[in-house]
SEDOVEX-414268 format. One record per atom (N, C-alpha, C, O, CB): residue in three letters; x, y, z. Coordinates in steps of 0.05 Angstrom, whole numbers, padded with zeros to 5 digits, always signed. Glycine has a CB too. Layout:
AlaXYZ
...
// end
This chain:
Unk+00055-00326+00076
Unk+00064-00300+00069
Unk+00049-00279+00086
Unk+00025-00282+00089
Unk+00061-00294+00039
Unk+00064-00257+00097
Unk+00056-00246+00118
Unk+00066-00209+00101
Unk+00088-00201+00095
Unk+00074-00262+00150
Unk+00042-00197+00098
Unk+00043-00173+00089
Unk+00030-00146+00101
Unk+00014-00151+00119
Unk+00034-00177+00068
Unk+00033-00122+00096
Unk+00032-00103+00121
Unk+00022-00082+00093
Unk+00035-00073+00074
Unk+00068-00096+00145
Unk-00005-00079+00101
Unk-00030-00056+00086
Unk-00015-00030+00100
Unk-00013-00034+00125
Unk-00073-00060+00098
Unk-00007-00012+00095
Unk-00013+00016+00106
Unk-00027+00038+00089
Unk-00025+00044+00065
Unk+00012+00027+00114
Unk-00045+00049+00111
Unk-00063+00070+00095
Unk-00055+00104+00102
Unk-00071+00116+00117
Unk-00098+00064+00106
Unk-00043+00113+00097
Unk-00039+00148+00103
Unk-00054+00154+00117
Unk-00066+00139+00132
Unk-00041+00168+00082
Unk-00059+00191+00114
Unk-00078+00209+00127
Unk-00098+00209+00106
Unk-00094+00208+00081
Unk-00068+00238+00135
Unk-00124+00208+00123
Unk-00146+00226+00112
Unk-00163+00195+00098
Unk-00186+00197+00092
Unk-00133+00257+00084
Unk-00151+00172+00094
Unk-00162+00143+00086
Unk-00177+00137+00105
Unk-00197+00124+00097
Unk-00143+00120+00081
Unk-00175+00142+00131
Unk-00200+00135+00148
Unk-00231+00143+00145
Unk-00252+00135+00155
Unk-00193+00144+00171
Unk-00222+00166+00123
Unk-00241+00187+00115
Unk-00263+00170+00091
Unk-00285+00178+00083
Unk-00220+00217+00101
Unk-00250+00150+00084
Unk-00267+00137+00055
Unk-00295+00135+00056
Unk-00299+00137+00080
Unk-00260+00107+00049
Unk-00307+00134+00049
Unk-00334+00131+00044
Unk-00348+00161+00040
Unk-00364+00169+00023
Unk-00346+00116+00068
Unk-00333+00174+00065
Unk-00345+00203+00069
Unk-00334+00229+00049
Unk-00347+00247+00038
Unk-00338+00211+00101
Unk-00300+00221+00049
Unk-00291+00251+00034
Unk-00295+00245-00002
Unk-00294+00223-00012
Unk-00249+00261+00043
Unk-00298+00264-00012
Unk-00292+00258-00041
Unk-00305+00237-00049
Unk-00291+00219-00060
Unk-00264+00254-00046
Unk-00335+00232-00047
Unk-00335+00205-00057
Unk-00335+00203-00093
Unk-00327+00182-00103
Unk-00361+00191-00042
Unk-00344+00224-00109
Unk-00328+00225-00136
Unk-00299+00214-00139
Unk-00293+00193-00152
Unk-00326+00252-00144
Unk-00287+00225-00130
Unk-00260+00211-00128
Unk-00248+00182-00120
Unk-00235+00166-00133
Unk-00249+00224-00112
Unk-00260+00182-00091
Unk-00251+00159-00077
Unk-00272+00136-00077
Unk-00267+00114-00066
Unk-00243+00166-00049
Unk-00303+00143-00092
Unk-00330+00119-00078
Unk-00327+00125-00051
Unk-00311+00134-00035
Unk-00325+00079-00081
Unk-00358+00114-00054
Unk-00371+00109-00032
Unk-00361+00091-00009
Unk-00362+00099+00014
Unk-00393+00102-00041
Unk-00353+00071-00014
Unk-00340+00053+00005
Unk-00324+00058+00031
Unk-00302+00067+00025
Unk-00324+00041-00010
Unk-00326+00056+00053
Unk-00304+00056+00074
Unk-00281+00042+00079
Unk-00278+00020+00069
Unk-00312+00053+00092
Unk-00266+00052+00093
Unk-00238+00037+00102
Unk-00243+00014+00117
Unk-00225+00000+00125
Unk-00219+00054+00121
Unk-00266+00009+00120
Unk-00275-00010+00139
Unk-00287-00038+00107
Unk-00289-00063+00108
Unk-00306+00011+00167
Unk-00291-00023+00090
Unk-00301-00042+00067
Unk-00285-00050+00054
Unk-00287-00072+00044
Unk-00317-00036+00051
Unk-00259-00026+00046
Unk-00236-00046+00046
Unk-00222-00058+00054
Unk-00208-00070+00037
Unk-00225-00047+00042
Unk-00216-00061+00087
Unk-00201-00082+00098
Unk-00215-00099+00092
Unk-00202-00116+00079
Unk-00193-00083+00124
Unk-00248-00108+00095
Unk-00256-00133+00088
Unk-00257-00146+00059
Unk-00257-00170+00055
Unk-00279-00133+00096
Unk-00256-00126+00038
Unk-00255-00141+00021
Unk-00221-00149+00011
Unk-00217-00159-00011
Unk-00274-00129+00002
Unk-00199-00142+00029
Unk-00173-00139+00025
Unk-00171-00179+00042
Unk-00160-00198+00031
Unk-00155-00102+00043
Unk-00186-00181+00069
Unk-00186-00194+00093
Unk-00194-00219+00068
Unk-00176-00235+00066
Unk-00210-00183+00123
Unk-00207-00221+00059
Unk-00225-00251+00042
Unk-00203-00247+00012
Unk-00202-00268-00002
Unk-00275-00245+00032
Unk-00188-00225+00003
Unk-00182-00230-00020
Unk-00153-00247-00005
Unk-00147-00271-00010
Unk-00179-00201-00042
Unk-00140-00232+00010
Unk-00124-00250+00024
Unk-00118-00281+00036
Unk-00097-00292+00040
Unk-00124-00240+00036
Unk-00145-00292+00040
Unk-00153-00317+00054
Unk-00147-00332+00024
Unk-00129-00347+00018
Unk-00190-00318+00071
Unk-00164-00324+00011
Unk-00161-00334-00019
Unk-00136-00336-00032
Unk-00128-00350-00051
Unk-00175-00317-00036
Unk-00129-00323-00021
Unk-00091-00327-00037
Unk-00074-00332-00005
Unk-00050-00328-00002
Unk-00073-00284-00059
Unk-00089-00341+00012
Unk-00057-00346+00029
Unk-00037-00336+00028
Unk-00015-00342+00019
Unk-00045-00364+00028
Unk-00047-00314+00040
Unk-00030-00286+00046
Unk-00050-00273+00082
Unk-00074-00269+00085
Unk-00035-00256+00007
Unk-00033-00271+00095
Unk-00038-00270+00115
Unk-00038-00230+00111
Unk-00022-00218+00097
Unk-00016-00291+00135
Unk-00054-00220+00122
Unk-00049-00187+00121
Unk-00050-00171+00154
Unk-00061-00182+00173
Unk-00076-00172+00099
Unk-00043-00155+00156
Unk-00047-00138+00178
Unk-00051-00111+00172
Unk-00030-00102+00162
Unk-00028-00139+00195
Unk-00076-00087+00175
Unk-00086-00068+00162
Unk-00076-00050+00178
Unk-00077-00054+00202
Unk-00114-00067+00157
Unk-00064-00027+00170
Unk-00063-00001+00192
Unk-00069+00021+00185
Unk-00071+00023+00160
Unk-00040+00006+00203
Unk-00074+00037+00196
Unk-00085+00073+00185
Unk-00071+00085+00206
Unk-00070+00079+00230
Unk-00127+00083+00185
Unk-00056+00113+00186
Unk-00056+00130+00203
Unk-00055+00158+00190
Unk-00049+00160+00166
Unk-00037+00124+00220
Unk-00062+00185+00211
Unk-00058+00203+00206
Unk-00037+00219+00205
Unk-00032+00240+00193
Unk-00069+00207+00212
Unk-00026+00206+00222
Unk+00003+00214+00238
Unk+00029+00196+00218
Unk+00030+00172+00219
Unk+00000+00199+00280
Unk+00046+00210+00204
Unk+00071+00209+00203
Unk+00099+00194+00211
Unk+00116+00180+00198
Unk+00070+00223+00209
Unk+00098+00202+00238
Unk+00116+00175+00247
Unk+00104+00157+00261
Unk+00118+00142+00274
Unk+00139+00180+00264
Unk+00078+00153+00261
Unk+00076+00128+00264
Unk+00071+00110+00245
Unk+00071+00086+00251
Unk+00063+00125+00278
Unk+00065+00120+00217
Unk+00068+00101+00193
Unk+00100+00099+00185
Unk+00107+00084+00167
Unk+00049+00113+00167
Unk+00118+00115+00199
Unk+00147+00111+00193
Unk+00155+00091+00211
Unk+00175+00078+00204
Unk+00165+00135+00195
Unk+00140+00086+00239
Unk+00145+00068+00268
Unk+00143+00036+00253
Unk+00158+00017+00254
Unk+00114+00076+00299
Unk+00113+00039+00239
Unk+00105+00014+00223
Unk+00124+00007+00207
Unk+00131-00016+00205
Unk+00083+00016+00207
Unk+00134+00029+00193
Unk+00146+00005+00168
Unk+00178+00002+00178
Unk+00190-00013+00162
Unk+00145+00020+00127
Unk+00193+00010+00196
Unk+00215-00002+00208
Unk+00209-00026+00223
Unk+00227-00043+00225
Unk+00228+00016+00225
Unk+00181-00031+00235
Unk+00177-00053+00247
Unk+00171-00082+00228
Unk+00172-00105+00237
Unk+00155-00046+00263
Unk+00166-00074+00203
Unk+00160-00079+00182
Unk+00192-00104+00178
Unk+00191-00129+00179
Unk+00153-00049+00163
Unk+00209-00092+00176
Unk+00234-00110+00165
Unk+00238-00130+00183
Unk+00254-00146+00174
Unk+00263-00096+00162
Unk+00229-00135+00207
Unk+00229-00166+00211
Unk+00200-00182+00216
Unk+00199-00204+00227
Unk+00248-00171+00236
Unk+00181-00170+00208
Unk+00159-00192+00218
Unk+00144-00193+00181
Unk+00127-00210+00176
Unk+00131-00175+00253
Unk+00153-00176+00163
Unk+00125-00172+00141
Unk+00149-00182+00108
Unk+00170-00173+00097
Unk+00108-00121+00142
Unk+00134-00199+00104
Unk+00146-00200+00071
Unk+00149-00180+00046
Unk+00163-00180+00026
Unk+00132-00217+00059
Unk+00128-00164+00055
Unk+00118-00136+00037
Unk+00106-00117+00040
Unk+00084-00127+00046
Unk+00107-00138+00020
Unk+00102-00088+00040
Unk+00084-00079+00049
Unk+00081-00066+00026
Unk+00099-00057+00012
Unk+00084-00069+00072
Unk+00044-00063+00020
Unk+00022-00040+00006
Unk+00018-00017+00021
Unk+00002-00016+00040
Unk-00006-00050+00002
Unk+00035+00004+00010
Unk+00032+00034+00029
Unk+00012+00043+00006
Unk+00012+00031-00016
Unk+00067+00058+00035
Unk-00009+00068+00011
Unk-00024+00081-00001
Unk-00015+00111+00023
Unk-00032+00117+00040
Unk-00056+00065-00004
Unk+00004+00123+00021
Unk+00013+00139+00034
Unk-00004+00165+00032
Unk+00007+00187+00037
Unk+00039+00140+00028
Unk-00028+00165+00025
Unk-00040+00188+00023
Unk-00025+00218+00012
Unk-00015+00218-00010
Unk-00050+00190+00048
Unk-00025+00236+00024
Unk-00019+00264+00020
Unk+00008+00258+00016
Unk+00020+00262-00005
Unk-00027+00285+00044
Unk+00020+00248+00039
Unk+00051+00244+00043
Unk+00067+00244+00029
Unk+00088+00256+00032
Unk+00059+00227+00053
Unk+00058+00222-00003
Unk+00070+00224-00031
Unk+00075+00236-00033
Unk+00098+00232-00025
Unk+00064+00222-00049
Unk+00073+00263-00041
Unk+00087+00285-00052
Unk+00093+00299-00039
Unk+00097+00321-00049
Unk+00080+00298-00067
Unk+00098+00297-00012
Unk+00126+00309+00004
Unk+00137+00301+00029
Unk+00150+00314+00045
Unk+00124+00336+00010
Unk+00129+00278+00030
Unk+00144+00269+00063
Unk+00176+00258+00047
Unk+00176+00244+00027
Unk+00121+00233+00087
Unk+00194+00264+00056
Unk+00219+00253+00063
Unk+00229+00237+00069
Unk+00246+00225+00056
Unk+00227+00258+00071
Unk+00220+00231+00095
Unk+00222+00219+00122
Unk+00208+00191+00112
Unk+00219+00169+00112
Unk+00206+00239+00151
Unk+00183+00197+00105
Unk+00171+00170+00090
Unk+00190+00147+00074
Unk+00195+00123+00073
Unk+00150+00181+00068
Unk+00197+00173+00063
Unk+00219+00163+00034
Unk+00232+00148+00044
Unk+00230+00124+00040
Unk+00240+00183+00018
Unk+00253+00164+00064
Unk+00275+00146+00073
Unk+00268+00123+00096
Unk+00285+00107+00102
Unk+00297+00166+00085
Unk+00248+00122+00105
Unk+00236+00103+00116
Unk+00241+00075+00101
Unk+00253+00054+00107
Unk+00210+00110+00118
Unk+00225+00086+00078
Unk+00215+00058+00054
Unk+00246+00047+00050
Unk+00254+00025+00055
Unk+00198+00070+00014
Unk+00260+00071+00040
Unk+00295+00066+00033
Unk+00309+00049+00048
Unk+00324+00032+00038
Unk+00314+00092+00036
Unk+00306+00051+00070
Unk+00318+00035+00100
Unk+00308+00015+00104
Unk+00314+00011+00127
Unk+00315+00047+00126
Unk+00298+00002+00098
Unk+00290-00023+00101
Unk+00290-00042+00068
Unk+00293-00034+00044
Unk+00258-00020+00116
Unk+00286-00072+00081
Unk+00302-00089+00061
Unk+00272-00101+00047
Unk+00269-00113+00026
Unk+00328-00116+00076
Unk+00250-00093+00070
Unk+00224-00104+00051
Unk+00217-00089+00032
Unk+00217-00065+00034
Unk+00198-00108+00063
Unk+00208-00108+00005
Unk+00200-00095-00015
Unk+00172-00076-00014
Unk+00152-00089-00007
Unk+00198-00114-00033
Unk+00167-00052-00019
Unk+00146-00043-00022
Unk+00132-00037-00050
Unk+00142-00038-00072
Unk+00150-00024-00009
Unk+00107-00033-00044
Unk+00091-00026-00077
Unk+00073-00001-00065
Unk+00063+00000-00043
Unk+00065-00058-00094
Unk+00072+00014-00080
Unk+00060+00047-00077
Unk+00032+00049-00085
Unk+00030+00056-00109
Unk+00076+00069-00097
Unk+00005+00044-00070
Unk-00021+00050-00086
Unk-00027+00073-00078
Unk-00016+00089-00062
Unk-00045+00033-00083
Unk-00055+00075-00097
Unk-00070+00097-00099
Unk-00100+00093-00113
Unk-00108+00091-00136
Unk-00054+00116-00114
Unk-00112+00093-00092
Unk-00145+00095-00108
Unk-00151+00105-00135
Unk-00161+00094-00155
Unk-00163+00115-00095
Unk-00141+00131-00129
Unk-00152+00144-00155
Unk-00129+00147-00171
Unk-00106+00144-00162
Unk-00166+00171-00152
Unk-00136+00155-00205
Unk-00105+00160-00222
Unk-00092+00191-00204
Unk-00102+00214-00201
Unk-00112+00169-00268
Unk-00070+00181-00196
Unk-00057+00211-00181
Unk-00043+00230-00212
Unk-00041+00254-00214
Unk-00020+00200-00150
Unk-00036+00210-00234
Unk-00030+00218-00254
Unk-00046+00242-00281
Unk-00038+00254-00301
Unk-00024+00196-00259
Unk-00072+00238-00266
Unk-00098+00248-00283
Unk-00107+00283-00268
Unk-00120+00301-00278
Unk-00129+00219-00277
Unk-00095+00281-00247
Unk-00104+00294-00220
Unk-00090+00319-00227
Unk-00082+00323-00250
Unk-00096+00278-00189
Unk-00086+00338-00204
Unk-00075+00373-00201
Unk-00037+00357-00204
Unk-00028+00336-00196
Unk-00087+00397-00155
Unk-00032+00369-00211
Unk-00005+00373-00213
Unk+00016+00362-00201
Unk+00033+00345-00209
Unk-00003+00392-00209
Unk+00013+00376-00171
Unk+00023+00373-00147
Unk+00021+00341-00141
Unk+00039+00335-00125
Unk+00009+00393-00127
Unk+00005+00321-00148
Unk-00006+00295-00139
Unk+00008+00280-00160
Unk+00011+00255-00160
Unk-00039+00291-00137
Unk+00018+00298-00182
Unk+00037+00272-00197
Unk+00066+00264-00194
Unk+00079+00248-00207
Unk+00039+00276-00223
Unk+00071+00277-00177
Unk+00108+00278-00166
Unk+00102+00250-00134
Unk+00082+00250-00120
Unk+00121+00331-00147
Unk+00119+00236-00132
Unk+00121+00216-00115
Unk+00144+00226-00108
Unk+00160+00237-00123
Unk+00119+00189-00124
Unk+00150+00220-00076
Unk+00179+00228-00067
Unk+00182+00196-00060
Unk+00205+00189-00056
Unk+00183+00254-00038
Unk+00164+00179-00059
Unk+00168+00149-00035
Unk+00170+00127-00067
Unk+00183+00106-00067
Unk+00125+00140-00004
Unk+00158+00135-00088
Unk+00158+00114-00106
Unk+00185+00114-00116
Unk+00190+00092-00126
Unk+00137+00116-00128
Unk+00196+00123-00117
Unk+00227+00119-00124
Unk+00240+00097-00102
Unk+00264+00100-00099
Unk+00245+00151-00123
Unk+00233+00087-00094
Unk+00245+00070-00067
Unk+00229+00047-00067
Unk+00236+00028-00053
Unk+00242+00086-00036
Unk+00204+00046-00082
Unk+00188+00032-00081
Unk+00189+00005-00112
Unk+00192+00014-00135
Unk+00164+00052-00077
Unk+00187-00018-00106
Unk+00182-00039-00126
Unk+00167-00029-00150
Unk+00173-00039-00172
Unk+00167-00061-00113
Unk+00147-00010-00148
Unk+00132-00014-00170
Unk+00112+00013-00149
Unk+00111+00016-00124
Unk+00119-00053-00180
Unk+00099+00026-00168
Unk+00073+00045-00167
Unk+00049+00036-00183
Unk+00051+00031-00207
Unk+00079+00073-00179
Unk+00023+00032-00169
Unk+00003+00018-00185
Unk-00020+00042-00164
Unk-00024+00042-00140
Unk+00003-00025-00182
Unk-00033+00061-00190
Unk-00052+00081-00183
Unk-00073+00080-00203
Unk-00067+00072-00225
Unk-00040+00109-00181
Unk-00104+00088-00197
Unk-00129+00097-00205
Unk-00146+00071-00219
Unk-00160+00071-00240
Unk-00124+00122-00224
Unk-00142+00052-00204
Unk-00152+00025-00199
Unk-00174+00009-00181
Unk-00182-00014-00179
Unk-00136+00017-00193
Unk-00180+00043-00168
Unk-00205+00037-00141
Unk-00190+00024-00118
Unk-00166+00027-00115
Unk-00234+00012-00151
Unk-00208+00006-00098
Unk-00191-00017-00086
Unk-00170-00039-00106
Unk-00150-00052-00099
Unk-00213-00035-00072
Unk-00180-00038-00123
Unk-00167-00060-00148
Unk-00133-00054-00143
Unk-00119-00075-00142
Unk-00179-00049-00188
Unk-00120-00029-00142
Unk-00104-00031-00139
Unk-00089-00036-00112
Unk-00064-00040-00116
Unk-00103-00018-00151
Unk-00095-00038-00089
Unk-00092-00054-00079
Unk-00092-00084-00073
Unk-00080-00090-00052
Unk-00096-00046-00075
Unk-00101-00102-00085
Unk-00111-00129-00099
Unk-00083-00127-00113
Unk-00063-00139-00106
Unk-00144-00131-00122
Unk-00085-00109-00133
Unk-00060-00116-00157
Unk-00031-00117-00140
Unk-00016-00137-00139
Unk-00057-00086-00185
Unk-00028-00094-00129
Unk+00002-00104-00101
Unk+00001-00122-00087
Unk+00021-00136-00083
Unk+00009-00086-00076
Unk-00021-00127-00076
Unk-00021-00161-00061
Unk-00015-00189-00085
Unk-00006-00212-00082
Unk-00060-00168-00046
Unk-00024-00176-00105
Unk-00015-00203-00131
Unk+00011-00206-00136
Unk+00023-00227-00143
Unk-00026-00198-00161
Unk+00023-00175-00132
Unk+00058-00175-00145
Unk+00068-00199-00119
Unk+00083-00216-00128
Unk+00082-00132-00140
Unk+00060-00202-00090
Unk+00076-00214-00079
Unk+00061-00231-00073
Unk+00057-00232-00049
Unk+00089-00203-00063
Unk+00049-00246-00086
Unk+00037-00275-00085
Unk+00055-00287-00121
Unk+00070-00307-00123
Unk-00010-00272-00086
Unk+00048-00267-00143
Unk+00063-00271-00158
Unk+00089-00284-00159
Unk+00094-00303-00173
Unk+00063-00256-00163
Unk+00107-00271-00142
Unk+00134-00267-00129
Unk+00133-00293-00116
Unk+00146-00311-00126
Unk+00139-00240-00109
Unk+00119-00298-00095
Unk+00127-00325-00080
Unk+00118-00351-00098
Unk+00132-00371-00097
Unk+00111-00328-00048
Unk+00097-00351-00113
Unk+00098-00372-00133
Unk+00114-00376-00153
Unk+00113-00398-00165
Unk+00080-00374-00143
Unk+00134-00352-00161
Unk+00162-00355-00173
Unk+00179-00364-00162
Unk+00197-00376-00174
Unk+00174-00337-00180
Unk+00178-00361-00132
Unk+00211-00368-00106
Unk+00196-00398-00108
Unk+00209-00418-00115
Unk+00215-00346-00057
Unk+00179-00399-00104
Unk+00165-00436-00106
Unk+00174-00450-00121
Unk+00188-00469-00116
Unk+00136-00443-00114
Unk+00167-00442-00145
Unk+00172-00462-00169
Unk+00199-00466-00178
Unk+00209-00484-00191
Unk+00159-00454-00193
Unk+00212-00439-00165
Unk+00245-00436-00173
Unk+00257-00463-00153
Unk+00270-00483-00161
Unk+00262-00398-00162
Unk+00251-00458-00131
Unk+00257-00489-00113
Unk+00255-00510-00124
Unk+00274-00520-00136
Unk+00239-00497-00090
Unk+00236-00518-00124
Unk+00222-00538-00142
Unk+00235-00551-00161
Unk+00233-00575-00167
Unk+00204-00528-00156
Unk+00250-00534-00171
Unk+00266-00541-00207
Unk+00296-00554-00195
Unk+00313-00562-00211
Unk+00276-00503-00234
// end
């Protein structure tokens, strides 16, 4: 199983911005601990960051023929990219929507999703954990398409 991490704007920033909010940890500490949770579940991953817009929209059209699923943490973009939206919409891979922190607990403006409506499932304010938890929905998922064979 072959799955596609994307990280928004301003996630490159981890360790440093907000660390109340986000921890201490870097983007660099969660690809590794994403890199070994993956090995462990045989799930193959590929990590990306960006700040830029269409090129996390470039990713996930590239996305529908090489990736089984992708974990977007779309940063800012949630609550108003479009373009994101219809990105996710346009394509046939399933997505799941994280978020470090509860966006639900947060200012206002951070509880409206424009991309989770398009998305499998929203899983927020879980730390890295919630990332772990979207990589489970589609390990979950393929040990259901398994066993469904099987029978």
């Amino acid at each position: 199983m072959d799955l596609l991490i994307l990280n928004g704007p301003n996630l490159n920033r981890l360790g440093k911005r907000e660390p109340s909010v986000y921890g201490n940890d870097s983007l660099k500490d969660l690809e590794a601990l994403l890199t070994q949770y993956g090995e462990s579940k045989n799930v193959n991953l590929t990590m990306r960051q960006s700040n830029w817009e269409g090129q996390l929209i470039d990713w996930i059209h590239e996305a529908e023929d090489a990736f089984d699923g992708i974990v977007i943490n779309p940063g800012a973009f949630t609550h108003y990219s479009i373009a994101l939206r219809d990105a996710v919409a346009s394509i046939s891979v399933p997505v799941i929507e994280v978020h470090i922190s509860n966006v639900h607990a947060r200012e206002d403006f951070r509880k409206e999703s424009v991309i989770a409506p398009n998305c499998v499932g929203q899983i927020s304010g879980f730390g890295f954990d919630s990332y772990i938890m979207g990589i489970d929905f589609f390990v979950r998922r393929r040990n259901e398409d398994e066993s469904t064979r099987e029978t």
